[in-house]
N, C-alpha and C positions, 0 to 999 in steps of 0.2 A: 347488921344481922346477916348472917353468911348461910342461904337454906341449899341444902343438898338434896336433888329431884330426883329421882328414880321411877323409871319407867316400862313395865313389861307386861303390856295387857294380851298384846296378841305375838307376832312375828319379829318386834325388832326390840333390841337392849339398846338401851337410853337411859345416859344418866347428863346432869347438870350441877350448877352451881350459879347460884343467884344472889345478888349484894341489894340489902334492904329491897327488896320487890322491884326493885330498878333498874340495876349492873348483871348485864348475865359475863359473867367471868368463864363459862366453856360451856358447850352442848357436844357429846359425842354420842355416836351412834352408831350401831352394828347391826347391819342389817341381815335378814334370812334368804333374801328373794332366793339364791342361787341352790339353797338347800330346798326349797319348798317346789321351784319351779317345772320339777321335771312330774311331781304329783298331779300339777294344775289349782294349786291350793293349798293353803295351812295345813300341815298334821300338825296339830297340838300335842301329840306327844313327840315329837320332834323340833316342835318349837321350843316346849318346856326344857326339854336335855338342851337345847344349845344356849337358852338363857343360864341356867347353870353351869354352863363352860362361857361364859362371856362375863357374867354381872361383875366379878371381882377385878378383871383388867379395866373392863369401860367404866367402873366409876373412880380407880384408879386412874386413869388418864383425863378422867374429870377434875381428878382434882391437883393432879400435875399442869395441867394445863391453866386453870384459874391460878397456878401459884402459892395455894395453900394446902394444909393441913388438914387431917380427921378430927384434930382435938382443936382446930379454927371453925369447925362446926358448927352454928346454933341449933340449926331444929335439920331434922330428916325429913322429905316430904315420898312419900311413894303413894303410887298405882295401888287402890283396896279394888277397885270395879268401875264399869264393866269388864269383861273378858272373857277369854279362855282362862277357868279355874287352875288349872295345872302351871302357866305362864305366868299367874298373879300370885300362885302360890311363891315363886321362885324370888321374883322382887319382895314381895312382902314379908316374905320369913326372915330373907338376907336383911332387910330393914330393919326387921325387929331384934334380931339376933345383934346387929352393929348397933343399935341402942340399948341394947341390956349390956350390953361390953364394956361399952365407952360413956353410959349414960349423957349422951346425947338425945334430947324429946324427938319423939316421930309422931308425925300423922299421916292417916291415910286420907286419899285424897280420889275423889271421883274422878274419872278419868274426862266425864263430860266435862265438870267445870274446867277443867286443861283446854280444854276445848274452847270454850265460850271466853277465858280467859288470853288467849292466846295473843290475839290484838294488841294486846297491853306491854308486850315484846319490842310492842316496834315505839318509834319515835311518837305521831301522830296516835293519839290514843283519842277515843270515842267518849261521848259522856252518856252516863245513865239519865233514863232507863232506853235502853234500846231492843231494836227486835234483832234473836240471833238464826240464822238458820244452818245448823251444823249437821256435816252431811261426809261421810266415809264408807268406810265398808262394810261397818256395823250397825251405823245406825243414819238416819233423814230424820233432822228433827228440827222443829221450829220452838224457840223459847224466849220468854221473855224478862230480861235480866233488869234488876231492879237496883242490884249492889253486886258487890266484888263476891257475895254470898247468898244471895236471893235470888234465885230464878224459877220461873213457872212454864212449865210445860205447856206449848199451845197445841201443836201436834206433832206425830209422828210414824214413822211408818208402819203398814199393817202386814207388810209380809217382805218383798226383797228390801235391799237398803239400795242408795244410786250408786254407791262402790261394787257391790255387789252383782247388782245388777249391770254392769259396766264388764265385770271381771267374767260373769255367767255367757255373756253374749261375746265376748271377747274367748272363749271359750269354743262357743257352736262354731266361730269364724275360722278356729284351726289358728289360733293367735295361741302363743304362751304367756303363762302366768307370769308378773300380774298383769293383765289384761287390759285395765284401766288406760293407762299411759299413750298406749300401744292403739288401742281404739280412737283416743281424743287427738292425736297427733293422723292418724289416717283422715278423719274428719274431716282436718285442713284442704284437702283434694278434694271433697265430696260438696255433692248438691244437699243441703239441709232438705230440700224440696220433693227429693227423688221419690221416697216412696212412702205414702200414707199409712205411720203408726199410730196407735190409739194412746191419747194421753186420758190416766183417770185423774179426774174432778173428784170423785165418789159424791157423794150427798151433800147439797146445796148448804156451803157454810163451815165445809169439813175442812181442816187445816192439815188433815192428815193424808199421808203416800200411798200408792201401790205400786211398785214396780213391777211386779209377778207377770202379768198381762201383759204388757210390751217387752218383756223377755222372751214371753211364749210369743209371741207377733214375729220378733224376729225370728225365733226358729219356723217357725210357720213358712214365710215369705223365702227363707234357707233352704229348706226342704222341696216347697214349689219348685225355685229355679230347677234346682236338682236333674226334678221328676222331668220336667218339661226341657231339659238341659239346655238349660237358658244361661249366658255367661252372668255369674257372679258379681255385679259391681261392688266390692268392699269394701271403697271411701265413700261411695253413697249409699251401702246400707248403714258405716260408722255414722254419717253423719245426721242421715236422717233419726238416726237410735239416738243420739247424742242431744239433739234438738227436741226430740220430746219430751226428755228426762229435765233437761235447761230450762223449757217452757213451765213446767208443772212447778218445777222449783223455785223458780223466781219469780212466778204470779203467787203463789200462794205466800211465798214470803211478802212480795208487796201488799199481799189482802191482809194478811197480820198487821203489819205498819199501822194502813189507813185503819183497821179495825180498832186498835188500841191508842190510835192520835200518836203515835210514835216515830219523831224525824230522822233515825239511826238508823242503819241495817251493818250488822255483825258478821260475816261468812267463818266458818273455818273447819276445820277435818279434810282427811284429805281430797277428797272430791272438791272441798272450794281451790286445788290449786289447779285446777283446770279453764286453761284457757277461755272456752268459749260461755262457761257459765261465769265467770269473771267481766266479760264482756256485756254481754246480755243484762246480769244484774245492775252494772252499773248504769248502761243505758237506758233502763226500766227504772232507776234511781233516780236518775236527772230529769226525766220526763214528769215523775212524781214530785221532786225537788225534796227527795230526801239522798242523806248524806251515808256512803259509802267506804268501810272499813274494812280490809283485809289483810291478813297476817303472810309474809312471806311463804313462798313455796313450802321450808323447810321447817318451818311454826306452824304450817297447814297438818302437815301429817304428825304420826307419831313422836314425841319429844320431850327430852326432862327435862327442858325449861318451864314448859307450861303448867308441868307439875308441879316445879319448883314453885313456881309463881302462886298457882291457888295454893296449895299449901301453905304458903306467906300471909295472904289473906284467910283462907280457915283455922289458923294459928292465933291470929287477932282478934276472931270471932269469938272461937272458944278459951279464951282468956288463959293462953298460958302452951294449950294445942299437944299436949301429952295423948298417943295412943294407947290404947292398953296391951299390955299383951296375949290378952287373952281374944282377942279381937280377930274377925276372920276375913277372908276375900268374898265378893258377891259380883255372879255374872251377868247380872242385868242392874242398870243403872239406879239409883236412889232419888234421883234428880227430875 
């Protein structure tokens, strides 16, 4: 079974080609940074126009590259939600429109489970049920995955996401978008210890985020220096920012683990391709003597394989995996 992934939820066009849930035959990818960078952040209606000038060559060179054909097709898998509505509209319509064509089945496919799925990309695959903690620019969420179709929500963020908030502080620093990368690689230089940020706990037992307050913390301590024209240290305010986000995320997923009797932990989005929480988790893994999973850099963030893939398994699910056409995009997850 040959599934064809397609992916446009926020800034980057992505398409794939998947052999039985197994063989990924191409992943390409077209990214926005350079278009978005000089804003300091996605416009969405400048993301949506350049996925509409991209989708037809990238899933074209998707399927040059795997070797095959449109009418070697089984099923279509696309991006329904989360995202920018404008972005999803673009994948999804071109989806359904190349399956009314060529009567190829399409589904739409959550962008989380792409996510929680992603693992399953690589050689060493995890067994169910495991705890997942998926964490980007959109969203910090901890869930708990039962099947290749099953997962329950344990928690998630209440106001910034850790990409987010990564990207926002990365920001105050006078760093260009995206921000992320650019903050976790300064780190490297810095004392984790240097300066006292606040990490929320929230309410005894909460499985759920706030970034919001250690964003405002770092502008807070930015501003100080300023006033008091105190020299800026950069790698130790990245790192100390970086350490308290790592901290929050990696205890609370290890409190999920012990809480559900669960010996797996799952990372993935693009915050899991970050060094030092890669680090940290696993170390806090070994300690617990639970077993550690993580998807390549480039399975971490945005990708049609992933899509590809759950699509393969939601396909299974629903006995046959036909979308309709009357069917529409949704900017917050279902999951």
């Amino acid at each position: 079974m040959l599934i064809l992934g397609i992916e446009t939820s926020c800034d980057d066009t992505a398409a794939a080609v998947l052999k039985d849930g197994v063989t990924l035959l191409s992943s390409v990818l077209s990214s926005q940074d350079q278009i978005h960078t000089r804003f300091g952040g996605v416009v969405p209606e400048l993301a949506s126009r350049r996925h509409l000038e991209a989708i037809v060559p990238i899933v074209s060179e998707a399927l040059e590259r795997a070797a095959v054909t449109l009418s070697d097709i089984d099923l279509i898998a696309v991006t329904q939600g989360p995202g920018l509505i404008g972005s999803l509209l673009v994948g999804f319509s071109y989806a359904k429109a190349l399956s009314f064509a060529t009567r190829i089945p399409f589904i739409g496919v959550d962008h989380m489970a792409g996510h929680l799925l992603a693992v399953f990309l690589e050689e060493e695959k995890p067994q169910f049920p495991y705890i997942a903690l998926i964490v980007s620019g959109g969203t910090s969420s901890i869930y708990l995955a039962r099947s290749y179709t099953s997962f329950s929500l344990l928690g998630r963020t209440r106001d910034d996401a850790a990409g987010e908030a990564f990207d926002k502080v990365a920001k105050i620093l006078g760093m260009p978008y995206p921000g992320g990368p650019q903050v976790s690689a300064l780190s490297a230089c810095g004392d984790r210890k240097a300066i006292k940020l606040p990490r929320a706990w929230l309410e005894e037992g909460s499985l759920d985020f706030s970034f919001s307050g250690l964003k405002t913390a770092v502008l807070t301590h930015y501003k100080q220096c300023q006033q008091r024209e105190i020299p800026l240290q950069l790698a130790d305010i990245c790192a100390s920012f970086q350490e308290a986000i790592v901290t929050v995320l990696v205890e609370k997923t290890i409190q999920a683990a012990k809480r559900h009797s669960i010996e797996t932990i799952v990372i993935g989005g693009g915050v899991s391709a970050n060094p030092r929480l890669r680090e940290s988790m696993l170390n806090r893994c070994q300690q617990e003597g639970k077993k550690l999973f993580a998807p390549r850099p480039s399975f971490c963030t945005d990708n049609g394989a992933m899509i590809a893939l759950a699509g393969f398994y939601a396909a299974q699910e629903s006995a046959g995996g036909e979308g309709g056409y009357d069917q529409d995009v949704y900017s917050r997850t279902r999951l």
